[in-house]
N, C-alpha and C positions, 0 to 999 in steps of 0.2 A: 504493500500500500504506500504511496504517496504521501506525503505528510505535510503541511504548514509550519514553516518555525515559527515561533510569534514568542517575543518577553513576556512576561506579566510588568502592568504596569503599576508604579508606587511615586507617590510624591517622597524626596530624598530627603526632603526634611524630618516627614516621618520617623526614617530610618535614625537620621541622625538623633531625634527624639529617644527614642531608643537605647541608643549607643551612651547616653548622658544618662538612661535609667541602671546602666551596668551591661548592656549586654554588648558582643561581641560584632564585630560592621557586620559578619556573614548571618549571625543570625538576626540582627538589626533588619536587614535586607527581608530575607524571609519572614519576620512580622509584620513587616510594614505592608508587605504585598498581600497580606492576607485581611486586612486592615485593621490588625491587632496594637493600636499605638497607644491609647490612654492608660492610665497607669489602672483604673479603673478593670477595665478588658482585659490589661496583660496579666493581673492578678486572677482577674474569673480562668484566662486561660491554663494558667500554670496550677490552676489549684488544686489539692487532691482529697480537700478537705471534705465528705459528705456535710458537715454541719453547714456547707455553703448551699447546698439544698433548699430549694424552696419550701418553704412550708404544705403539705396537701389544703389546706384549708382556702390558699389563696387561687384551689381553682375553680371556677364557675361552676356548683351543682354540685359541689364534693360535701356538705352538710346533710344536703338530702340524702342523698346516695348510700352515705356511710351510717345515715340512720337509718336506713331499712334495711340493709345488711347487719346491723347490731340484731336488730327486730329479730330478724331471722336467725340470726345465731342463739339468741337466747329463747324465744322460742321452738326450738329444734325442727325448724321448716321444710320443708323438702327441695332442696337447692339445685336447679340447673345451666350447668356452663357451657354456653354456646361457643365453641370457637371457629378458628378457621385452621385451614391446609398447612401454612406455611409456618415458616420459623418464628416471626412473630405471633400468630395465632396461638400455636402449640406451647409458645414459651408462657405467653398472657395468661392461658389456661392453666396452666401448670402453678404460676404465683395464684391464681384462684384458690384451686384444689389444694396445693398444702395448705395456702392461710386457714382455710376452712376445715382440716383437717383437728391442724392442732389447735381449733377453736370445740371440736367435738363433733364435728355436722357431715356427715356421712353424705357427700356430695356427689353427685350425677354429672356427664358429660356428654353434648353430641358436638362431633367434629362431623360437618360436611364431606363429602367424597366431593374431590375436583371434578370428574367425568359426570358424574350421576346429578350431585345437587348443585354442582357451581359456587359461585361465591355470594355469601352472604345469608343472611335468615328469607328465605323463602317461602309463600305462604304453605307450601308442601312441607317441607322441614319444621313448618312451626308447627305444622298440626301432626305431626310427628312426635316431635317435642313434649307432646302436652298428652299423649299416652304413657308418658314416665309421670304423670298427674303431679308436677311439680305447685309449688303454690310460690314461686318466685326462681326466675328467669335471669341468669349474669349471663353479657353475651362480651366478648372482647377482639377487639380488630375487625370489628364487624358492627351491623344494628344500626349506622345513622342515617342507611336509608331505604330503613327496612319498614316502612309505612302501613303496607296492609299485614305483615307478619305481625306488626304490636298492635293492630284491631284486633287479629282472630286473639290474641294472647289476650286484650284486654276482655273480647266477648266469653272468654272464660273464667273471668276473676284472676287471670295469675298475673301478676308481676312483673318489670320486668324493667333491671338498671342495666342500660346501655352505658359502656363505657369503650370507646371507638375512636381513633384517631386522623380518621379520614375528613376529608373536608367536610361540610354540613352542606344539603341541598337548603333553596326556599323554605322549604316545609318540613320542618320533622317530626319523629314519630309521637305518635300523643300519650306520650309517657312523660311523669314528673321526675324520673330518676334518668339524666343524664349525663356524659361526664365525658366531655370531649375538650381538647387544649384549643383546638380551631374557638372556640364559645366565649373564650374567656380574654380572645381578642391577644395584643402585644404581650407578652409577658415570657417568664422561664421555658412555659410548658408548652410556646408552641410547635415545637419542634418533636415531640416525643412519639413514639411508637405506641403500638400497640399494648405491649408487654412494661412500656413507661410507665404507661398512663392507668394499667392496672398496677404497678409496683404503688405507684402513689396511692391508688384506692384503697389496697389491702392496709399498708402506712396508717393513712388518713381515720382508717376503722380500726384499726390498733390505739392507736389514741383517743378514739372515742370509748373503746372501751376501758383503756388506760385512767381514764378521766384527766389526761394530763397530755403535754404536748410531749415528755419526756415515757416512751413507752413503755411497757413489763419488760424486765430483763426475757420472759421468753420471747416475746412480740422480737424484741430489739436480735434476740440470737436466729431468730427466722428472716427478718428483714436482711438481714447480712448474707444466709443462706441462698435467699431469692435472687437480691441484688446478682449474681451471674448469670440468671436465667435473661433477667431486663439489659444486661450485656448484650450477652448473645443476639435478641432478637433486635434491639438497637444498629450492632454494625450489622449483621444480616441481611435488617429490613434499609441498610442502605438511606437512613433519615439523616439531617444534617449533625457533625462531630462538632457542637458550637453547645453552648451556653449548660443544662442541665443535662444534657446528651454524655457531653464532654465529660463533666464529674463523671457522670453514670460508668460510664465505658471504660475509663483512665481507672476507676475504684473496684471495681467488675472483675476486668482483665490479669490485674494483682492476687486477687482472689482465687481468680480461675488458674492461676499457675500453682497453687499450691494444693494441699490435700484433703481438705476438711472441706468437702462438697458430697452433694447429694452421688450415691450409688452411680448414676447415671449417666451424670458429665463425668466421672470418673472412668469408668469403658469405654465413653465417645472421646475421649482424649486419649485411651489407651490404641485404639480400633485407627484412629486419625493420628497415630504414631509420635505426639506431641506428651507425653506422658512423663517426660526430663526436663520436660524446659520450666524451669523456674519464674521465667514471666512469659505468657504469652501475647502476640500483638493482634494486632487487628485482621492480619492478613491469616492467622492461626484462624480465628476466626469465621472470616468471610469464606475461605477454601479450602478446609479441613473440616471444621464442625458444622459447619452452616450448610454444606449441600448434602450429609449426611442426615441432619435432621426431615432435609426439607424435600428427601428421596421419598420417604415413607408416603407423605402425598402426594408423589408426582407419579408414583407406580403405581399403589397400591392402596393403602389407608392410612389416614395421618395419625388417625389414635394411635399406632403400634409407635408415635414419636413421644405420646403425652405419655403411654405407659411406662416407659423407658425412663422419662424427669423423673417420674413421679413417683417410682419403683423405692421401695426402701431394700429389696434384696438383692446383694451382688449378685450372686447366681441369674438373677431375672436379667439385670442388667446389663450383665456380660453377654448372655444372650439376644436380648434384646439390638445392643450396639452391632455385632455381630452381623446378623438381619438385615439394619439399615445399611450396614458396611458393602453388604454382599446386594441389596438394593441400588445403592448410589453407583454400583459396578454398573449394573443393567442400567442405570438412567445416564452412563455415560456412554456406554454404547448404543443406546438408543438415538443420544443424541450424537454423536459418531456418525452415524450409517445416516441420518434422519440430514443434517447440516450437508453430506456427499451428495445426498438425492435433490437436495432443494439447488445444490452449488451446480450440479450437471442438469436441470430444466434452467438456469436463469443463464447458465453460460450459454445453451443452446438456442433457447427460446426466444432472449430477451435485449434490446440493444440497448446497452447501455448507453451508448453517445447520445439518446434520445429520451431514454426514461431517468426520472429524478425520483423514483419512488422504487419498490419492488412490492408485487402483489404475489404469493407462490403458495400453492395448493395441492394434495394431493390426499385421494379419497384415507390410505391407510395409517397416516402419522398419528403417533401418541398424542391425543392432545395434555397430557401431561407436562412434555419437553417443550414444546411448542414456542413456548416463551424465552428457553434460554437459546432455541434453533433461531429465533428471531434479533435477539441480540449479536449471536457470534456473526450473523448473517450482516448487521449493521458494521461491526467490525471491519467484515471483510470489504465492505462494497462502499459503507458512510454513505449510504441512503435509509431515509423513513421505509418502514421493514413490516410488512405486513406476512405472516405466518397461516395457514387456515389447513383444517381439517374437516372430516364429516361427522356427523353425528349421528346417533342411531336412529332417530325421525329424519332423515334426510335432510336436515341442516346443514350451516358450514360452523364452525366457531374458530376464533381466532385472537392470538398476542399479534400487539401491534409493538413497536419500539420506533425510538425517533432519535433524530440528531440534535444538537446543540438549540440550531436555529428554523425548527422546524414543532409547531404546537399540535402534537398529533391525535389531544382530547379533540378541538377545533377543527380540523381535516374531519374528523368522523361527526362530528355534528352537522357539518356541511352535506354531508351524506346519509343524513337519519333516514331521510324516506326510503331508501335501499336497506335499512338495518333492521332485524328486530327489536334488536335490544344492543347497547352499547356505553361504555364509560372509561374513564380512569381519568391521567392527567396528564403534564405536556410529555412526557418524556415515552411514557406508557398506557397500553389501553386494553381493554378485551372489546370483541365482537362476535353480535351473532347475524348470520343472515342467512334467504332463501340461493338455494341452488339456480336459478334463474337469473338473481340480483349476482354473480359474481363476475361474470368481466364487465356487466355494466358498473359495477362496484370498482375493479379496476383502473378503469378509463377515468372516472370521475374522480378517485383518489390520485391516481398523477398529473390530473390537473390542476388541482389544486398546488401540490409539489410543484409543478411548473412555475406556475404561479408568484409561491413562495421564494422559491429557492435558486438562488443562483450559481453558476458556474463553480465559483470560489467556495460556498458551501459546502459542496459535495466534499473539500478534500481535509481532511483531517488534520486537525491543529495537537502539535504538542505545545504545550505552554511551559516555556522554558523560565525557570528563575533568577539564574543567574549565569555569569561566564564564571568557570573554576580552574583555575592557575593548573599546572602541573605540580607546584608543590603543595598544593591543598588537594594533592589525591592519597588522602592519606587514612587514617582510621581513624583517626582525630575529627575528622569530619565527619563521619559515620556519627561516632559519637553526642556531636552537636546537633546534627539532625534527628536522633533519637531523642530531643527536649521537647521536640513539637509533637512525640506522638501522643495517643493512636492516632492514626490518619484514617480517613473515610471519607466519607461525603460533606462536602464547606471546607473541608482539612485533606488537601489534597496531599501525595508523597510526593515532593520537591524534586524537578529535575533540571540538570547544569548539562551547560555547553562547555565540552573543553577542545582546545583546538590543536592542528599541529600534531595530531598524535601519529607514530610511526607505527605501524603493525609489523612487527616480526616474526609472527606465528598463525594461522587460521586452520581451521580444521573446523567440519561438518561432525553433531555426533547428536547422541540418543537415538529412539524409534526412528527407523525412516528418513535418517540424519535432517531432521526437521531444524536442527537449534545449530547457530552458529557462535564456536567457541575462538577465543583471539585472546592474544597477549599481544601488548604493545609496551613499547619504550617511550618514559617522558624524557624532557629535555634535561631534566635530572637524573637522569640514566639512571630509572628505576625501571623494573620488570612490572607488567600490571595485567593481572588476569582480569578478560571479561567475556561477558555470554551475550548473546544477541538470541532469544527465544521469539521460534517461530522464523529464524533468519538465514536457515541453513542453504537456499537459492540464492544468495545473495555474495555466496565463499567466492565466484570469479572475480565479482566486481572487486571486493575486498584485496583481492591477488592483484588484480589488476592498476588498483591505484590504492599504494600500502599508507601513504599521508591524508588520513582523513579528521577530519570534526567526529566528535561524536555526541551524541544527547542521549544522558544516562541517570541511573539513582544509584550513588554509592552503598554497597551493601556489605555487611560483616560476615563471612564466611566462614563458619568453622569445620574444622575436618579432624576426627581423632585430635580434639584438645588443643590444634593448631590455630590462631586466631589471623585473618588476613583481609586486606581487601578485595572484595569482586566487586565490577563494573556492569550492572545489568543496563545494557545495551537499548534504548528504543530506536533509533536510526543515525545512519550517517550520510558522511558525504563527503566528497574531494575537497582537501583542503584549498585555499585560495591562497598556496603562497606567493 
């Protein structure tokens, strides 16, 4: 792929701001760019303190909420958690279920099948729901725009506190118990997930039972225990790494490196081969534990992910992980074979000199994978990516993904009258439509793309930080950039331009020799290993012109106890000397 260089830009003042708070020009440079300047922010930034935690109370609907879960608890109710599929659902669920565990309340669960119920409370699933005769309904990463599901719930007396992180439509559902951060307007909690924004819940209702803002020591030893699950589905679900996110994840992550965690994430760290590392990052995270969880609902069924958190027996859990271990296989070669198929119809079928979109369909795909076949697909091409499969009424359903500059909720709204049913936001979306409406559906979504998108668009920007000397390729700098993490979404992982560098060495290696491995000599006549992943076509060019630039993320390499620099590689080019 082709790439854009482009700086990040920052006013130098900033930076120099910075510099006079103590900190160093290079990572001066790097706060300033992220607009981390006031002493204010750079404290929220750096902080690791949970007492900087918002209080639950200050957010919109958390009094009510927490009082009819008290209710419920103390009258020993019959309590049902609605969740969802994915990492954040399952995690949400999970701080549900213990809180209410070790409250005494023998608590109920229905997670959704992806394939079967789709996403969200539907009024089929509600009246489902309501055959386990609960008499009060938790639903989490789901419910706020679930309108006819909370009539049928109300036309039967039950209950029913939504607590959801999704934007809110016009109209929501006609329940008193809601509890979303979007309600509460500006504040800590807009940013939170799913699995946040129940962390806070369960919180919020620990101190109401507590009668105090300071909670029971047991309350306070479960909150700490949960705290990893609201990790997980934070970087998972991909929300911004900025204000209460930031504590959450940075206090989380700590946790999750050590020992004293639920059965669960104990085998999913074993199984995800992370099980030594002393602290984990974000990237542990996002591609280790996170697509393991979130296999269970993309194959098969997502409870067999809630039972695994929630499991108090090793034996369960070691099993359990196992499972999903041996799931996330199948959902990579699903999507393996699935990304080959959609890559050999748009190479054949489709001209790119002309389309600004991709529409690609094919009656037998999982619709499970669908959503990550449409992102790798974005990758490859850096076009709005639409995904579609059949459904067993003869429907199409579909993940849409988008680029930077391209609003692809907006594209599909423009297109309702061809749609059955459709949503999400700029970046991502689902859809449903008739077998009839799909090349007309087609045509109409790359016009739009036409429309939008220009030439320069289509080609992919890396956003460079800064330029990095040859003698700041060092591990010292590894180091310095290890202040800013975890890195995710608002907190991007920093990449330098360094120049002038000689390659001495290149070699193709792993599967398929897909990755391309290099050593270069700086002008300090030091030896410097790096990898270029996914770059292994590319070993002529490199042979061919050995003085290039490169734009990369300094990384700490260890190998048997040996500690060293690597250079992960995202592109290069012939130097301009």
């Amino acid at each position: 792929m082709m790439y854009k260089w482009k700086f990040t830009e920052f006013d130098k003042q900033d930076s120099l701001k910075l510099e006079w708070q103590g900190f160093s020009p290079f990572l001066a440079d790097l706060l300033a760019s992220r607009k981390i300047v006031d002493e204010k922010d750079v404290s929220r930034f750096f902080s690791k303190d949970l007492g900087s935690l918002a209080q639950p109370s200050e957010m919109k609907g958390m009094l009510g909420c927490t009082e009819r879960l008290k209710k419920a608890i103390s009258d020993k109710e019959k309590v049902l958690v609605y969740g969802d599929y994915d990492v954040d659902g399952v995690c949400a669920s999970a701080i549900i279920l213990l809180f209410l565990k070790l409250c005494g309340v023998d608590a109920y669960y229905f997670i959704p099948n992806r394939i079967e119920d789709g996403y969200g409370i539907s009024a089929d699933s509600a009246k489902r729901v309501l055959e386990e005769n609960p008499s009060l309904v938790v639903s989490v990463d789901c419910g706020i725009s679930a309108l006819e599901a909370v009539d049928i719930f109300n036309d039967n007396n039950v209950d029913i506190i939504i607590t959801d992180h999704h934007i809110p439509g016009t109209e929501l559902p006609n329940t008193k118990y809601i509890l979303n951060p979007h309600l509460t307007g500006e504040s800590p909690f807009q940013f939170l997930c799913g699995a946040g924004t129940a962390f806070k819940f369960v919180w919020g209702t620990a101190q109401k039972i507590s009668k105090a803002t300071k909670v029971l020591p047991e309350f306070r030893t479960l909150l700490m225990e949960l705290l990893p699950l609201a990790t997980l589905a934070t970087i998972a679900d991909m929300v911004p790494l900025v204000h209460e996110n930031r504590t959450i994840a940075t206090a989380g992550l700590k946790i999750l490196g050590g020992h004293k965690l639920y059965p669960g994430l104990r085998a999913l760290k074993k199984v995800a081969a992370i099980s030594d590392k002393e602290q984990l990052t974000s990237f542990d995270v996002g591609f280790k534990i996170g697509p393991r969880l979130n296999a269970a609902g993309r194959i098969e069924d997502a409870a067999t992910a809630l039972q695994l958190l929630t499991t108090d027996s090793e034996d369960k859990a070691r099993e359990l992980a196992e499972y999903l271990d041996e799931q996330n296989k199948i959902r990579q070669d699903y999507c393996k074979r699935t990304v080959k198929e959609a890559v050999k119809i748009i190479e054949s079928s489709f001209d790119l000199n002309s389309l600004k979109s991709i529409v690609v369909y094919r009656v037998d795909w999982h619709k499970g994978i669908i959503g990550i076949v449409a992102s790798k697909l974005v990758n490859l091409y850096h076009r709005p990516t639409i995904v579609l499969t059949k459904n067993s009424d003869g429907t199409w359903s579909g993940s849409a993904r988008s680029i930077n500059d391209f609003h692809i909720k907006n594209a599909l709204d423009e297109c309702s009258e061809m749609l059955l049913k459709h949503g999400g936001h700029k970046g991502a979306a689902g859809l449903t439509l008739k077998e009839e409406s799909l090349e007309k559906f087609a045509v109409k979504f790359n016009e739009i793309a036409q429309r939008e998108l220009t030439e320069d668009d289509l080609v992919k920007t890396l956003l460079i930080d800064s330029i990095i000397s040859h003698k700041m390729l060092t591990l010292q700098t590894v180091y310095q950039i290890k202040e800013l993490e975890p890195f995710g979404e608002a907190n991007r992982k920093p990449l330098f331009l360094s120049k002038n560098l000689q390659m001495i060495h290149a070699k193709t290696v792993g599967k398929e020799n897909l990755h391309l491995k290099m050593t270069f000599l700086s002008k300090n006549g030091h030896n410097i290993s790096a990898i270029g992943f996914g770059m292994g076509e590319r070993l002529s060019e490199i042979k061919e012109n050995p003085i290039v630039d490169i734009i990369f993320s300094p990384e700490e390499n260890i190998w048997r106890n040996n500690v060293s620099l690597d250079l992960h590689i995202k592109d290069f080019r012939v130097s301009k000397v």
